[in-house]
KOLVO-444213 format. One record per residue: x, y, z of N, C-alpha, C, CB in turn; residue in three letters. Coordinates in steps of 0.02 Angstrom, whole numbers, padded with zeros to 5 digits, always signed. Glycine has a CB too. Example, Ala and Ser with C-alpha at 12.3 -4.5 7.8 and 13.67 -1.06 7.14 Angstrom:
BEGIN
+00660-00284+00390+00615-00225+00390+00660-00165+00390+00565-00224+00452ALA;+00642-00112+00354+00684-00053+00357+00645+00002+00394+00704-00030+00286SER;
END
This chain:
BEGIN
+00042-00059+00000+00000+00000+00000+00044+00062+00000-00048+00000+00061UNK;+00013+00097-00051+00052+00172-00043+00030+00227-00008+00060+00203-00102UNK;+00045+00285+00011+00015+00356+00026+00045+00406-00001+00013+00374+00093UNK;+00019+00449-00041+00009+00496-00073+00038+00540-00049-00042+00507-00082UNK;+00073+00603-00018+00081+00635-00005+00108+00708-00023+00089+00609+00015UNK;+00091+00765+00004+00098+00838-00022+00150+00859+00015+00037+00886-00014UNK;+00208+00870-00019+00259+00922+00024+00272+00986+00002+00326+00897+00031UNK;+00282+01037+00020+00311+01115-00006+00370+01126+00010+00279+01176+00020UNK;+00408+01135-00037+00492+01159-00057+00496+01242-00055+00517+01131-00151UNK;+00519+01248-00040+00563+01336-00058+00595+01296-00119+00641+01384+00018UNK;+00570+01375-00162+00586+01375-00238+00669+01373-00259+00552+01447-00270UNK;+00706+01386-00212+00768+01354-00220+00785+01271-00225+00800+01379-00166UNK;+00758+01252-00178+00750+01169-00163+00733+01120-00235+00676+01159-00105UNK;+00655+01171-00236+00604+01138-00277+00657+01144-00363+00511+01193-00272UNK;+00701+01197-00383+00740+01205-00425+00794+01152-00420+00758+01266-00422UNK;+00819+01135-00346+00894+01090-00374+00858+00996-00364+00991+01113-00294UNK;+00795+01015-00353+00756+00930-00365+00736+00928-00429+00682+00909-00317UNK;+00717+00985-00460+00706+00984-00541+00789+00955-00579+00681+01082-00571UNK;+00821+00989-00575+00889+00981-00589+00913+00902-00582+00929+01028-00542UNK;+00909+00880-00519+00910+00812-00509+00861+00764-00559+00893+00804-00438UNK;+00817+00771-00543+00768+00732-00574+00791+00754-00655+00683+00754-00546UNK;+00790+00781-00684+00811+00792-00748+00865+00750-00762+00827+00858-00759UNK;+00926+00773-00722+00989+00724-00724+00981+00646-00748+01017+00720-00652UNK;+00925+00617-00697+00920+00562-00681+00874+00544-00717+00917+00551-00623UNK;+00847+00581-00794+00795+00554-00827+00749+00537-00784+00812+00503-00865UNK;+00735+00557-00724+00673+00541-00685+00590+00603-00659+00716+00517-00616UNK;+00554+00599-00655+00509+00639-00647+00520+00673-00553+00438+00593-00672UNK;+00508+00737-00551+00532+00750-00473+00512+00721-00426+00524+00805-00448UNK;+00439+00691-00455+00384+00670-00370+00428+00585-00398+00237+00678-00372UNK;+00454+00563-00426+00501+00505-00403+00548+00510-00378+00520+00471-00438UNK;+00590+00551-00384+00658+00577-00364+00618+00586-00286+00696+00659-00414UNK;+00590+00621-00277+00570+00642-00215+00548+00595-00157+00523+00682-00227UNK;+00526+00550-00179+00484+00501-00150+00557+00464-00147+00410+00469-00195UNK;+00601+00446-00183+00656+00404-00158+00698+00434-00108+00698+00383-00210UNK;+00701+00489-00099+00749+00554-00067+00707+00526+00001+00738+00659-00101UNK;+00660+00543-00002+00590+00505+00067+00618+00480+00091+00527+00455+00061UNK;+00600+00423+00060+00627+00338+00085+00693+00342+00108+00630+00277+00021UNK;+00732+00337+00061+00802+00333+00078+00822+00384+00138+00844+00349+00011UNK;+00775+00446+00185+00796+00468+00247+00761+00453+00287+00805+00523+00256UNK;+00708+00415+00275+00686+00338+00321+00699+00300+00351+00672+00300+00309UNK;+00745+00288+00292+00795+00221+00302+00849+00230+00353+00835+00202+00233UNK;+00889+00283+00331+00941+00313+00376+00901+00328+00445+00976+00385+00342UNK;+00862+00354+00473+00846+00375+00525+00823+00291+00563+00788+00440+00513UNK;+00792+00264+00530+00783+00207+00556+00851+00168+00560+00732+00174+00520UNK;+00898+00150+00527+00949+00150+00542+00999+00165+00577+00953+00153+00523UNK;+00979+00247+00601+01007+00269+00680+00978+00270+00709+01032+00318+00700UNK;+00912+00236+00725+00876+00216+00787+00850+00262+00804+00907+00193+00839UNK;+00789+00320+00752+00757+00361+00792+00697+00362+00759+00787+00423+00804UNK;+00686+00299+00712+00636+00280+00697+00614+00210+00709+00634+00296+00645UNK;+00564+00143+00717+00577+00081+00711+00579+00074+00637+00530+00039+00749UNK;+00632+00015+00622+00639+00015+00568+00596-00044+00544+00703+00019+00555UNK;+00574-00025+00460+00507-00072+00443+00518-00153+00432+00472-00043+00370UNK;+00473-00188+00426+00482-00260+00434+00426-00273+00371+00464-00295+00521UNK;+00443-00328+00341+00385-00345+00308+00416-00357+00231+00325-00284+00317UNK;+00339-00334+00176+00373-00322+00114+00439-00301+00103+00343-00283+00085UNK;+00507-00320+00065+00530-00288+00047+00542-00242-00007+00547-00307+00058UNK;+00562-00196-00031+00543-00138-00078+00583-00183-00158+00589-00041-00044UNK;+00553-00185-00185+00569-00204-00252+00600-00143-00303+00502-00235-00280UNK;+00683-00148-00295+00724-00072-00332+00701-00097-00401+00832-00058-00324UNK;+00704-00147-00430+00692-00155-00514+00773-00117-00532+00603-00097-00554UNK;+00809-00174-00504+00890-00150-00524+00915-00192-00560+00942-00143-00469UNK;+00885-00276-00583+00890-00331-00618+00934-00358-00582+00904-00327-00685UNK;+00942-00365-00515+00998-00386-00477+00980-00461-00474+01005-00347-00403UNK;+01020-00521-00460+01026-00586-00490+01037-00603-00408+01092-00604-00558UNK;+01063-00558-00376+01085-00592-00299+01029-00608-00265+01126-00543-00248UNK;+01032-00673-00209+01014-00706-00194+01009-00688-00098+01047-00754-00231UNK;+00935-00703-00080+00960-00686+00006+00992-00735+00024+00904-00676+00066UNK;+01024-00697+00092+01098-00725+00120+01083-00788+00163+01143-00665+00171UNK;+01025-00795+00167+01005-00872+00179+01032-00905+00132+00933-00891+00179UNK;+00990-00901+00072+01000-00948+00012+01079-00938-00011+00944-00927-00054UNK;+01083-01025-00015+01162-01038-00044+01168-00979-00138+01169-01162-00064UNK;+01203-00948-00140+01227-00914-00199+01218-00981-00278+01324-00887-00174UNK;+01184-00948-00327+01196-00996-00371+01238-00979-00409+01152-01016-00400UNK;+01250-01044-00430+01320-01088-00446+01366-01108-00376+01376-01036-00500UNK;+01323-01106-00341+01362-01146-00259+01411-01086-00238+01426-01240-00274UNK;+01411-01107-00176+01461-01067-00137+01520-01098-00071+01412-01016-00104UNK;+01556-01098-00106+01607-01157-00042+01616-01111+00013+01704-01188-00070UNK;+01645-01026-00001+01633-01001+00086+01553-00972+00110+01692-00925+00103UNK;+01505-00994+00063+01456-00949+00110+01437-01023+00128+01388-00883+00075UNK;+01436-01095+00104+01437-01153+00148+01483-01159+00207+01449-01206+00111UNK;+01534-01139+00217+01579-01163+00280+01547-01097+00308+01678-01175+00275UNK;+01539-01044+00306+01522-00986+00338+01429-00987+00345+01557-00918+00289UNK;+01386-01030+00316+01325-01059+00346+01314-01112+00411+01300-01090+00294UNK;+01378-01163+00389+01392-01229+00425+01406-01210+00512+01467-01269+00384UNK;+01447-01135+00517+01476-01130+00558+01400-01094+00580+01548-01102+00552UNK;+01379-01064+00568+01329-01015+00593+01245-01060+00603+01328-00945+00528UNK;+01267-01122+00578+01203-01168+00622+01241-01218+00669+01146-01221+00563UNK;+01298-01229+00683+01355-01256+00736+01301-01220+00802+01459-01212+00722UNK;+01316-01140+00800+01311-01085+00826+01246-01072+00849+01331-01041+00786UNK;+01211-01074+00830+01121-01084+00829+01117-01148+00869+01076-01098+00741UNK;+01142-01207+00855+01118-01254+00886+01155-01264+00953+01118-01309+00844UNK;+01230-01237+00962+01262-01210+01025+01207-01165+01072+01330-01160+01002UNK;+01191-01131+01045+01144-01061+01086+01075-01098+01113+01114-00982+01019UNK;+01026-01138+01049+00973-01158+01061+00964-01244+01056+00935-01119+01019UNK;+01017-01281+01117+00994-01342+01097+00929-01385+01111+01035-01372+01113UNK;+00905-01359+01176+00843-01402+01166+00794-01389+01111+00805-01400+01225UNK;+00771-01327+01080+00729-01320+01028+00774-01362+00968+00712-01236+01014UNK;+00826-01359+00946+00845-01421+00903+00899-01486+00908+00863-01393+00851UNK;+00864-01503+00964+00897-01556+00994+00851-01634+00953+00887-01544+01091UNK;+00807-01610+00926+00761-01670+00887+00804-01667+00811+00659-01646+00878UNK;+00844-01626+00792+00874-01598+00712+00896-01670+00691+00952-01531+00711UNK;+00889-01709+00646+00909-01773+00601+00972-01761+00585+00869-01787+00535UNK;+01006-01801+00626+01082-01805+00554+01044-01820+00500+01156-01879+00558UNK;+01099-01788+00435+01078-01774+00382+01011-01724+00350+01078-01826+00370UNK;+01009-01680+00408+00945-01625+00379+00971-01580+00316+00918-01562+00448UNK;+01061-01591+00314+01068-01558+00240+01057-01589+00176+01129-01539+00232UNK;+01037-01652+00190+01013-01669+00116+00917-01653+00102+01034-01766+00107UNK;+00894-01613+00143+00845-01602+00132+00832-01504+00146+00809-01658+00174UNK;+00799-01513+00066+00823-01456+00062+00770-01376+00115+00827-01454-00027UNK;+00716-01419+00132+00664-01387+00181+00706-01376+00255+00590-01445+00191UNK;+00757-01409+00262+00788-01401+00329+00838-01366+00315+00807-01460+00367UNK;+00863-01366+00272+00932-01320+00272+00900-01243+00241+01006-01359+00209UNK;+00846-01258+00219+00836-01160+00198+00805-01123+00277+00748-01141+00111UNK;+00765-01176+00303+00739-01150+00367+00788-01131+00415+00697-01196+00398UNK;+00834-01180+00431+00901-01170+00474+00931-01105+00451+00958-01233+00463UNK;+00955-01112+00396+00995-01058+00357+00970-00983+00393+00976-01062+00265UNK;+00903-00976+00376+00843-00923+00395+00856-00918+00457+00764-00942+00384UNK;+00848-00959+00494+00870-00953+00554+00906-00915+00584+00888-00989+00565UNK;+00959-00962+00558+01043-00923+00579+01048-00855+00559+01113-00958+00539UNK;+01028-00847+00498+01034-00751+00475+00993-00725+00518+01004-00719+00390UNK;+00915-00741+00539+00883-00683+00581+00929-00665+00627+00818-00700+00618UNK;+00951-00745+00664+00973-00736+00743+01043-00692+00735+00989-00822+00790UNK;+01072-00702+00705+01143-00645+00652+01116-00560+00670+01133-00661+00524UNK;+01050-00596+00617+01030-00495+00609+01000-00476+00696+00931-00469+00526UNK;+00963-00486+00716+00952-00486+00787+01000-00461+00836+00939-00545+00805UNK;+01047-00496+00839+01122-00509+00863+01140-00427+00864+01178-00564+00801UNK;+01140-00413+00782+01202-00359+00776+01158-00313+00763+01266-00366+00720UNK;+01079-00309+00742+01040-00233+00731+00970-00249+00767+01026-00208+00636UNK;+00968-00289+00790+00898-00306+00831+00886-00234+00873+00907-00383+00893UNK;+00807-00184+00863+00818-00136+00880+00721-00161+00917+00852-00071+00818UNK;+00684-00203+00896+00604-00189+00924+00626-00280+00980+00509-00191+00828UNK;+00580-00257+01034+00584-00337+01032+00514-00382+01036+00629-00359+01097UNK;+00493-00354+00986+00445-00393+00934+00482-00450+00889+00411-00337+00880UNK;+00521-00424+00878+00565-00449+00808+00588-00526+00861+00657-00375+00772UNK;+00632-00506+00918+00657-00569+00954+00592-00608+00987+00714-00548+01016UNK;+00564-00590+00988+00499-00626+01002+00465-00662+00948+00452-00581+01026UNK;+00481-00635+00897+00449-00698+00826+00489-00732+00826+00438-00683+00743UNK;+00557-00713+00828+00607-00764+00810+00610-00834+00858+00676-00727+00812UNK;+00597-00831+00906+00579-00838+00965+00524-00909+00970+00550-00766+00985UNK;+00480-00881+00934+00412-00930+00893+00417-00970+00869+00376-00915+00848UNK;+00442-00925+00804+00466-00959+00735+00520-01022+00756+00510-00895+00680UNK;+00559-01021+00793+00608-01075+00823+00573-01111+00875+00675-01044+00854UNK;+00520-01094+00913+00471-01151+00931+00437-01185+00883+00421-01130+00971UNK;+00409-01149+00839+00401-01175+00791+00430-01261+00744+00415-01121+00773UNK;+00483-01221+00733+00521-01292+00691+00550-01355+00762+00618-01252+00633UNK;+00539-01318+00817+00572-01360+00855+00482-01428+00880+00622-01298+00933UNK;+00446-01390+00865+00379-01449+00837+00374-01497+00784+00325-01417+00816UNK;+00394-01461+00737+00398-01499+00680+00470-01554+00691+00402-01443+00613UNK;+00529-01532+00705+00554-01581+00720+00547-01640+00759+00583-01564+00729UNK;+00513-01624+00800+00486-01687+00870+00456-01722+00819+00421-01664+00949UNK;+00387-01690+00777+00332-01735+00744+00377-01792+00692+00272-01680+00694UNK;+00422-01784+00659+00470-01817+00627+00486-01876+00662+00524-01778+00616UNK;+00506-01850+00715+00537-01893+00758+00594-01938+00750+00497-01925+00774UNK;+00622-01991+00733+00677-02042+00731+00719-02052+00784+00717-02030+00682UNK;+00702-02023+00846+00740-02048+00900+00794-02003+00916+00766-02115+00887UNK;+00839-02024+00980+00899-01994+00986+00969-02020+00948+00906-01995+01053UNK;+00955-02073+00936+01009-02126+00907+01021-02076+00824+00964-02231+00897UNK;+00967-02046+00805+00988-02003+00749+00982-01944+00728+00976-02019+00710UNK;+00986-01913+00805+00992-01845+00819+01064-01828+00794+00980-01828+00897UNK;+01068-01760+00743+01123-01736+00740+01158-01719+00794+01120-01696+00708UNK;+01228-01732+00774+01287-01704+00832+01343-01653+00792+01338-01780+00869UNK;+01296-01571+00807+01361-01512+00775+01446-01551+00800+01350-01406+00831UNK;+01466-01507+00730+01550-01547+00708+01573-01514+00646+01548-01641+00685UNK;+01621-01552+00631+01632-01522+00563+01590-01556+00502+01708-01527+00547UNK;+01583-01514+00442+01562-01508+00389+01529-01575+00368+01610-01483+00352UNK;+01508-01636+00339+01504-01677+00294+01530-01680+00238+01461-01682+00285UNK;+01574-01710+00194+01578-01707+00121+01537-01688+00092+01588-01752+00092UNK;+01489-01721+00091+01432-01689+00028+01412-01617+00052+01349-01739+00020UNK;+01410-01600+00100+01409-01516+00137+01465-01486+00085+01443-01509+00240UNK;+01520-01503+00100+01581-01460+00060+01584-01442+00025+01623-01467+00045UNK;+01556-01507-00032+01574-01520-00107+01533-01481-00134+01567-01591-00136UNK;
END
């Protein structure tokens, strides 16, 4: 959802946003509306706004990159050892919620994107966690899978044990 909004410039202003917007082959109330946002962003970024959650904004930049959950395509050997380590880490911090985890949940690919997810919230949390709404879903969301793992079930005998890597992890 959008909102519309009316702002008034001093005719100096309103002149060097024409200028811009011209530059930029762009119309001013776009130029303007990104100028918006983008001191949104920053202010929420220095913590004197909450910063938004939800949709993310679609730039239409044709960008090919991939979220930092998801393994990079054409594979990625350090964002795998640098995933591997960061669900080590997760499952160090939170073992009883995944203390049910299957050896071998990396050959399935519903457990390793969820984990993955995981590990980045608890990452982003970590280092910009600013509402604690946010640690409170996360919070859920990891009760969550830690249900679904029980319902699986297979015992303790084939409960994963964090370690190093697997081959087929590496490769």
């Amino acid at each position: 959802m959008s909102h519309k909004v009316q702002v008034v410039l001093p005719d100096p202003v309103a002149r060097q946003l024409q200028e811009l917007a011209a530059a930029a082959s762009e119309p001013p109330s776009t130029l303007a509306a990104q100028l918006v946002r983008h001191g949104v962003a920053l202010a929420a970024k220095e913590g004197k706004v909450r910063p938004l959650r939800g949709t993310p904004l679609l730039t239409g930049n044709g960008s090919t990159k991939r979220p930092r959950w998801l393994e990079p395509y054409g594979g990625g050997r350090a964002w795998r050892a640098q995933m591997w380590g960061a669900i080590v880490a997760l499952h160090g911090r939170y073992p009883r919620a995944l203390a049910t985890l299957k050896e071998g949940w990396w050959n399935d690919e519903a457990h390793t994107e969820r984990l993955c997810a995981l590990a980045v919230w608890r990452s982003d949390l970590d280092e910009e966690g600013v509402d604690p709404r946010e640690e409170l879903a996360f919070h859920n969301n990891l009760a969550e899978y830690a249900h679904v793992l029980r319902q699986e079930g297979g015992g303790v005998s084939k409960a994963w044990k964090p370690g190093a890597p697997p081959s087929e992890w590496v490769a």
